[in-house]
C-alpha positions in Angstrom: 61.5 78.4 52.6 65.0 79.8 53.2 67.7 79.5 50.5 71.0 78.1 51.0 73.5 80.3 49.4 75.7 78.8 47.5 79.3 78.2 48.4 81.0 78.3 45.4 82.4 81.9 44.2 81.9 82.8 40.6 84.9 83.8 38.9 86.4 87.4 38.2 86.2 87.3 34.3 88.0 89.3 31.8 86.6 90.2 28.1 87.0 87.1 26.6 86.6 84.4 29.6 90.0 84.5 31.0 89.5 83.9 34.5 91.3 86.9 36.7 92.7 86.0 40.5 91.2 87.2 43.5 92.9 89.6 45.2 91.0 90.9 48.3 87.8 93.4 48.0 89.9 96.5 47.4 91.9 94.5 44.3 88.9 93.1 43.3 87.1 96.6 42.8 89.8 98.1 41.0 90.2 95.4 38.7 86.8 95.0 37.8 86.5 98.3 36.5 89.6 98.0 34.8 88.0 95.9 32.9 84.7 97.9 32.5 87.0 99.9 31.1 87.4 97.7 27.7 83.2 98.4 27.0 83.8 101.1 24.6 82.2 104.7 25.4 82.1 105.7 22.0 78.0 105.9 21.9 78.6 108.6 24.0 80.7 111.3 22.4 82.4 113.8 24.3 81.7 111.8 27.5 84.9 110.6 29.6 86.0 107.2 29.2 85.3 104.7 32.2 89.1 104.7 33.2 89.1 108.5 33.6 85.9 108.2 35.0 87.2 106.1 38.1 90.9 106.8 38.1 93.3 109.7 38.2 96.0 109.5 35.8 99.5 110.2 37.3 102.9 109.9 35.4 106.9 109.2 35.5 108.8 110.7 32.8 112.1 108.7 31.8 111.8 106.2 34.4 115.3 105.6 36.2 117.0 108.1 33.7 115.9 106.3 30.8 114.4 108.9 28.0 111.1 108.5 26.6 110.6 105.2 29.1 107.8 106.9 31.4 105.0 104.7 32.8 101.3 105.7 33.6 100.1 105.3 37.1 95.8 105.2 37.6 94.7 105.7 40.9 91.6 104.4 42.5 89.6 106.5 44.8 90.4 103.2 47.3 94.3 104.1 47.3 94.8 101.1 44.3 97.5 102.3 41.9 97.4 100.1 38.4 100.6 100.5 36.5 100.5 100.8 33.1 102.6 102.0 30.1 102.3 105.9 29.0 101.1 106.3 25.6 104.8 107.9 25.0 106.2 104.9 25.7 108.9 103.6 22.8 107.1 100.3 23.4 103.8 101.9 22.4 105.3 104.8 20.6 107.5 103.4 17.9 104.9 100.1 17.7 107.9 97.5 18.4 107.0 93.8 17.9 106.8 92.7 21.4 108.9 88.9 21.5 108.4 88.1 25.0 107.3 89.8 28.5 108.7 88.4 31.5 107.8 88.9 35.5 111.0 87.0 36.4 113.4 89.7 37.8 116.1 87.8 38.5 117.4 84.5 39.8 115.3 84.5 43.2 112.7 86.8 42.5 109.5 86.7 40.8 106.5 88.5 41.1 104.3 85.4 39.9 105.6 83.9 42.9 103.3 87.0 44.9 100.7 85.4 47.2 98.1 88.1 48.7 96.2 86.3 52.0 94.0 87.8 54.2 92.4 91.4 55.8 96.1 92.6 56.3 97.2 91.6 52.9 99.8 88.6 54.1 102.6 87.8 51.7 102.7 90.6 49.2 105.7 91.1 48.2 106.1 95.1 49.1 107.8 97.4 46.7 109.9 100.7 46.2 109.1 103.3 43.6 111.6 101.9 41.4 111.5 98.1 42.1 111.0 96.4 39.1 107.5 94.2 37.8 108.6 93.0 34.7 111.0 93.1 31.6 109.4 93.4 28.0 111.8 91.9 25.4 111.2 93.3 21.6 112.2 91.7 18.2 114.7 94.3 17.6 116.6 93.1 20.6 115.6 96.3 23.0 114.6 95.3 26.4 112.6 97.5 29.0 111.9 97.1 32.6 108.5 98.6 33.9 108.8 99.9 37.2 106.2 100.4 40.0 106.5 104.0 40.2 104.8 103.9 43.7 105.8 102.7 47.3 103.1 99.4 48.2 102.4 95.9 48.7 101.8 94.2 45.1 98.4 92.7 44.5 98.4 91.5 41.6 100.3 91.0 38.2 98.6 90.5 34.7 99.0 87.1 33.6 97.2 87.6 30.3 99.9 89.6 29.0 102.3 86.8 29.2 100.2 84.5 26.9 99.1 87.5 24.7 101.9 90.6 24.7 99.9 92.2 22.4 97.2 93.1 24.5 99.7 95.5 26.3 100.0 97.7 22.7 96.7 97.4 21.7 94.7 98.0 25.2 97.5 99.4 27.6 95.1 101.2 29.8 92.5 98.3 30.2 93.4 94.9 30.0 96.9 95.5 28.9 98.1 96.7 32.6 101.5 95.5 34.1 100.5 95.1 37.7 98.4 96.6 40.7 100.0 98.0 43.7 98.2 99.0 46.8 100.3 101.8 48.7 100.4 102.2 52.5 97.3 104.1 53.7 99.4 106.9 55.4 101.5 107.1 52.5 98.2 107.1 49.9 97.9 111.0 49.4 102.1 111.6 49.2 102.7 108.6 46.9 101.8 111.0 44.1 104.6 113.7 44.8 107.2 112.6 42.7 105.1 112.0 39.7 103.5 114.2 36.9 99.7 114.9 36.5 98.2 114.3 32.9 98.7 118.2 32.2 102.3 118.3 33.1 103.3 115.3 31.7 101.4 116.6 28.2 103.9 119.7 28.6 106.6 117.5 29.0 106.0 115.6 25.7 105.3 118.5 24.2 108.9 120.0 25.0 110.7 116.5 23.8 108.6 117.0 20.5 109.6 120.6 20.0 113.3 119.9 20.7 113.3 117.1 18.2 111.8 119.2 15.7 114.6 121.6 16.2 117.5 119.6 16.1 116.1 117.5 12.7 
């Protein structure tokens, strides 16, 4: 007897139930083992953590001349670029007491407004290297805008850390991620030439930490 498939679609799931939006088969991927990434690899020591297992990590120092801001780009083998925080980060750094996090750029543009359709990825709202994703208000009345650090069509923007900022601190590689941006496919390999690999940015940290030391 043949089986009818069934037609309903089993939702994306995060740790902890939260149901994730579709976002094409490339999006979809990507995202799903971003949050593979959140099964700790600890039973395995000395083995590479699932993020650096399926992304390369790329960097921007001082984003938009702004020292110490730099953001964290992973790159999927399928061209997806997930923007994140860098662990130097003041945000991360100096553990500020996030307040509020907001995808609202200004008065006629927000990126929860993005709607992704179709093979040819219809109504993404397509972005600049230093377009802005979202603003990240602290208690201490700092406020930082992430950029997207990468020319691309934006797929998809995480909810969850609207509802629960503190996600973004505690898991900023995994399910703390600001958004996912999927770059032109002729422009997939040269996207990366204006930003740092994990190496050079290390040097560059480094540096800021010697010439503090120095000057104190």
């Amino acid at each position: 007897m043949r089986k009818t498939p069934d037609a309903r679609r089993k939702p994306v799931l995060l740790e902890g139930g939260a149901e994730r939006k579709r976002c094409g088969p490339r999006g979809r991927e990507a995202a799903r083992e971003v949050s593979m990434a959140t099964e700790s690899a600890a039973a395995e020591p000395g083995m590479p953590s699932l993020v650096d297992r399926y992304f390369t990590r790329w960097y921007k120092t001082d984003v938009k001349g702004k020292p110490c801001e730099d953001h964290c780009i992973l790159q999927h083998s399928n061209r997806i670029c997930v923007i994140t925080l860098a662990e130097s980060h003041p945000v991360l750094k100096s553990g500020k007491t996030i307040k509020s996090i907001s995808y609202q750029i200004s008065t006629n543009c927000s990126r929860l407004q993005n709607k992704v359709s179709g093979k040819f990825k219809r109504g993404a709202q397509f972005l600049t290297e230093l377009a802005p994703l979202c603003k990240i208000y602290c208690s201490d009345g700092e406020e930082y805008t992430i950029s997207s650090c990468v020319r691309g069509r934006l797929m998809e923007v995480n909810e969850n850390i609207l509802h629960n900022p503190s996600i973004l601190q505690e898991k900023p590689s995994t399910e703390g991620y600001i958004a996912v941006v999927l770059p032109k496919f002729e422009e997939s390999k040269s996207i990366t030439e204006g930003l740092l690999t994990q190496k050079q940015y290390e040097e560059v940290v480094e540096k800021r930490t010697e010439g503090t030391t120095g000057t104190s």
